[in-house]
N, C-alpha and C positions, 0 to 999 in steps of 0.2 A: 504461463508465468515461469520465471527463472530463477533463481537465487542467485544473489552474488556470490558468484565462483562457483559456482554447478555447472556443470556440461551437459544437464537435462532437467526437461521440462519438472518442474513441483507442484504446477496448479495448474487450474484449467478455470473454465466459468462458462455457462452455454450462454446465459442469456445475461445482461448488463444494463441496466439502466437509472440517470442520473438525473437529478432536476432540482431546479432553486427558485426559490421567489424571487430573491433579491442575490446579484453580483456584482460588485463592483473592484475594477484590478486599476490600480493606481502605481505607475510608475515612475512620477515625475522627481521627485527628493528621497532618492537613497534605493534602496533598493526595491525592489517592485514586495506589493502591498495585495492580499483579498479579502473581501469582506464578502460574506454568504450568508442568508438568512434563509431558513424556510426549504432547509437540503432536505433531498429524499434522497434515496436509494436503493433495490432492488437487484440481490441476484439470484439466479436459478442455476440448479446443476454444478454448485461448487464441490471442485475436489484438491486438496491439498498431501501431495506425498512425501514422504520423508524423502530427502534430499539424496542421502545414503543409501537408500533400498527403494527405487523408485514403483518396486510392486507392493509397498507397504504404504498403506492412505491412512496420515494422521485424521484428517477432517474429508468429511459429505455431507454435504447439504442443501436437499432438496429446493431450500428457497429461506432468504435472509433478506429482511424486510429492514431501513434505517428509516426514522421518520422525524421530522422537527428539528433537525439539525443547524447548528452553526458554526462559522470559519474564520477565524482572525489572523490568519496566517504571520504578520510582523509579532505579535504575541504568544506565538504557537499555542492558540487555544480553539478547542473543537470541544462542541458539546453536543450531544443526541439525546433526545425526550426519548426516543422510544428505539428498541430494537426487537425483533421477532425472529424468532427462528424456527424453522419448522419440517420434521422428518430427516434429523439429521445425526451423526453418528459421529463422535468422537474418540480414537484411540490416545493413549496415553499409557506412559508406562519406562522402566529404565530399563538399558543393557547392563551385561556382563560386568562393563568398570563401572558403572552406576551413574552414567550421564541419564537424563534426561531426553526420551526420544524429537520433542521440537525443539531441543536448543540446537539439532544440525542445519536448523532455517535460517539462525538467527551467525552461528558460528562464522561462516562464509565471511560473512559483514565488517568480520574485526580483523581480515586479513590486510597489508597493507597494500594488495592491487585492489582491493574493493574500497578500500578509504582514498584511494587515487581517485577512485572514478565516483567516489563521490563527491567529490572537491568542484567550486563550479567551474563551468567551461565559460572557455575565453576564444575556442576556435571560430570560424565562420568570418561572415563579411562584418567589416568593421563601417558603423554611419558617422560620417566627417559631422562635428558642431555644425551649426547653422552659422552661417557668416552673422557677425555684432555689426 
């Protein structure tokens, strides 16, 4: 993983996996739509470092469990019954001027080449209307 506007790596993750009961991606009126029901998710071997001090690991965690989840994306709403954590270690804590050490995750984000590249893209091939 990278952060916007880092020039090295923040995260890492060994192992990743994801699964749904129900998906459904709707494209047709406006802009594209998902609906998820019944998400899971599992990761193992998570590591998270400050941005700043890439030998300093805000977060490890042996294994993080998501369960019951759902996705309404045109709504922006996500909900999870359940989440697990387990053998995992979190730093925290403020520097010198008294920033907070994970707001360097989050700072990158509000810069204006990272809100560029947030912005959606319009590059690539273009598909002509269907002939009426």
């Amino acid at each position: 993983m990278v952060a916007h506007g880092s020039a090295t790596e923040v995260g890492q993750v060994s192992n990743a996996s994801l699964g749904a009961a129900s998906l459904l991606l709707t494209i047709a009126d406006g802009p594209p739509d998902i609906l998820a029901d019944g998400l899971t998710a599992e990761l193992a071997g998570a590591v998270v470092r400050n941005p700043t001090d890439a030998m300093s690991e805000l977060l490890r965690l042996e294994r993080a469990k998501l369960s019951g989840g759902s996705l309404k994306l045109r709504e922006r709403l996500v909900a999870i019954e359940g989440l697990s954590l387990s053998k995992g270690r979190i730093q925290t804590g403020f520097d010198a001027q008294g920033r907070f050490n994970w707001t360097g995750l989050m700072a990158a984000a509000a810069t204006p080449a990272a809100a560029a590249a947030e912005s959606p893209r319009t590059s690539g091939p273009v598909m002509p209307s269907p002939a009426a």
